[in-house]
C-alpha positions in Angstrom: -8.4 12.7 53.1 -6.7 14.9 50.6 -8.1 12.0 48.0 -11.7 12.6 49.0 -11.2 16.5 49.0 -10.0 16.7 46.0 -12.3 14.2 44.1 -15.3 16.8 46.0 -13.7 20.0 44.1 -13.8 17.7 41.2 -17.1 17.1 40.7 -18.1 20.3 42.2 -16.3 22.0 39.3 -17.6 19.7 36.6 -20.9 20.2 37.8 -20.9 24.0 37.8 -19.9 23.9 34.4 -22.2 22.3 33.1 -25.1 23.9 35.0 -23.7 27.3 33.7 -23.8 25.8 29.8 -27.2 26.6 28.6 -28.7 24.9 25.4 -28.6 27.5 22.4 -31.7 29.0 22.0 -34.0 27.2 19.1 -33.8 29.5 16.2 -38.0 28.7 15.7 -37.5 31.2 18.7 -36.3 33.8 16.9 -37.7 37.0 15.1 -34.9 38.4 12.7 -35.1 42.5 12.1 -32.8 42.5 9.1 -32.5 46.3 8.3 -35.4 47.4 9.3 -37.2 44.4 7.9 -39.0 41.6 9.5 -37.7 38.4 7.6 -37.7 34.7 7.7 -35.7 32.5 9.4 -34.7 31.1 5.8 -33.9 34.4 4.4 -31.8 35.3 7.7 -29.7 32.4 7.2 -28.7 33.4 3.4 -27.1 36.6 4.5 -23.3 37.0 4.2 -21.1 37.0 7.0 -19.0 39.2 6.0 -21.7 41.9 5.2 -23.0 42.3 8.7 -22.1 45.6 10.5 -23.8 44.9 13.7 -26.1 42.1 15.3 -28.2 42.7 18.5 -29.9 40.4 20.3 -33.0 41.4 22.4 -34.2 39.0 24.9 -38.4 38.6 25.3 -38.7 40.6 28.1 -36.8 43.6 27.1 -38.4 43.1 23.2 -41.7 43.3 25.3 -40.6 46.9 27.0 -39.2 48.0 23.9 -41.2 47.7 20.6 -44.6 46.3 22.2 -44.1 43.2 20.3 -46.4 40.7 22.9 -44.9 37.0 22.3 -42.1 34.6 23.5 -39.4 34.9 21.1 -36.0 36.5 21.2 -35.6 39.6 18.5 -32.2 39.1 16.7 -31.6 42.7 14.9 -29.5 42.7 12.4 -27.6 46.1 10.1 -25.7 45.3 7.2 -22.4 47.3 6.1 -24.5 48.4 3.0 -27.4 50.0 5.5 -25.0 51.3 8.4 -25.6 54.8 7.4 -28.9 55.8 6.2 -31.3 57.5 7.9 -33.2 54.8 9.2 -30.5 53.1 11.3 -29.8 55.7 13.3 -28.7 55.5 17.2 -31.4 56.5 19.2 -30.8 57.0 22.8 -33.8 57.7 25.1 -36.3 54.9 25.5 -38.7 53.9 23.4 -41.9 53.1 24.4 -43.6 51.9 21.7 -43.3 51.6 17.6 -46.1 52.0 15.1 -44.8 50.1 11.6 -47.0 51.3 8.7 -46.2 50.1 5.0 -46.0 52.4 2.3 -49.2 51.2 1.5 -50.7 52.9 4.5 -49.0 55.6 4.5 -50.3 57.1 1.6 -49.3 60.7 0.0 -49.0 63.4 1.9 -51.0 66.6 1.2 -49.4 69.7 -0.5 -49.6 72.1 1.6 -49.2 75.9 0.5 -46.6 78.4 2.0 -47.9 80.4 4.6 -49.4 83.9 3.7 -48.6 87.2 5.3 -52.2 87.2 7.0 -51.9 83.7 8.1 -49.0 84.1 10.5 -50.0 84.5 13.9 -49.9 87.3 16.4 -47.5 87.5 19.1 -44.6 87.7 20.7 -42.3 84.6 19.9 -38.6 84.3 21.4 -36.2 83.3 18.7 -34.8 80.4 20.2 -38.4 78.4 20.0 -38.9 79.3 16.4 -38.9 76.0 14.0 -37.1 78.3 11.3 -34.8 80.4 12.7 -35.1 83.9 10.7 -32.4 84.6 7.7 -31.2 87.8 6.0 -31.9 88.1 2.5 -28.4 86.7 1.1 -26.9 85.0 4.3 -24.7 86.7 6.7 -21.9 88.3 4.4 -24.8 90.0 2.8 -26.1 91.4 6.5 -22.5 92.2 7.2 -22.4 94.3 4.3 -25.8 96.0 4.9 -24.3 97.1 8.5 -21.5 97.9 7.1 -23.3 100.4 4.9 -25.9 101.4 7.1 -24.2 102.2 10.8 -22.8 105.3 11.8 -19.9 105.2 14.0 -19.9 108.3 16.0 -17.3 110.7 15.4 -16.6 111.9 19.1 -16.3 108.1 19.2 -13.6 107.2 16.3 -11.5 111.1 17.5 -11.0 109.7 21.0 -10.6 105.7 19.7 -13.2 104.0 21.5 -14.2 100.5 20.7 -16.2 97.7 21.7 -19.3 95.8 21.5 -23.1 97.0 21.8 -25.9 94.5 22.4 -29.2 95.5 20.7 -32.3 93.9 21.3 -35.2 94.3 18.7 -38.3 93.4 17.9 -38.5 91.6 13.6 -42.3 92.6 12.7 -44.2 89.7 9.7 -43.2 92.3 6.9 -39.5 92.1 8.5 -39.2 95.4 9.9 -37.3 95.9 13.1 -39.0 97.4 15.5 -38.7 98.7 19.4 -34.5 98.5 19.1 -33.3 99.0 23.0 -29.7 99.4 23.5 -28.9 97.0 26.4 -25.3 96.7 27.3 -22.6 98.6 25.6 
């Protein structure tokens, strides 16, 4: 009895094993993304060893999801040490629905465009914080330092009985760079 059991969990092992071994994939299944660039088969297999940084492999399906590329082939991206860093092999984290690729060719030039003019800004109220360039003093901060340095007068009831601390202003900056409406709101 112990013969036969064990002679089962034999060939129930050896069996699982090899149902769990799966041919590799045909590389005639493959698209290689060597940085950034679609390339042969051929040219894939002259690449170094050595000078790979990273290699992903993104089955069909997901490819599918991912970069809207609509066929039955694996994607196999690879970045070499000499790409890791530049700009275009950066770690993206949300989820990309879909990729346009255009070649420089179809890209063209981009037009020159001309700094905005006092009489082209818009109207409006705009809250600093949604402003695509945040607002600078003329010479950085030391140099607004300096001007408020210059330009604030500490009360002198204030400085004879030693009081300190912080005020928060809140102000209006008008398109010629004026401040305007300046409300005391805590201090």
């Amino acid at each position: 009895m112990k013969k036969l059991l064990l002679t089962f969990l034999g060939f129930v092992c050896c069996t699982l094993s090899v149902a769990a071994q799966q041919p590799p994939a045909s590389s005639e299944n493959l698209l290689f993304l060597i940085d950034g660039k679609l390339v042969l088969r051929e040219e894939a297999a002259k690449i170094n060893k050595e000078s790979i940084e990273s290699l992903t492999v993104i089955k069909q399906k997901k490819h599918k999801e991912l970069f809207g590329i609509n066929d039955d082939k694996d994607l196999i991206i690879v970045i070499t040490k000499a790409k890791k860093n530049s700009p275009e092999n950066l770690t993206i984290e949300e989820k990309i629905s879909k990729i346009n690729f255009k070649s420089e060719s179809d890209a063209g030039t981009k037009p020159k465009t001309n700094p905005p003019s006092r009489d082209s800004i818009p109207n409006g109220v705009f809250d600093f914080i949604s402003m695509e360039k945040q607002p600078q003093f003329p010479g950085g901060i030391k140099a607004f330092y300096d001007y408020l340095n210059a330009n604030i007068k500490y009360p002198k009831e204030a400085r004879k009985n030693h009081i300190s601390g912080r005020v928060f202003l809140s102000f209006i900056v008008e398109k010629d760079g004026q401040l305007t409406n300046i409300k005391v709101t805590r201090g």
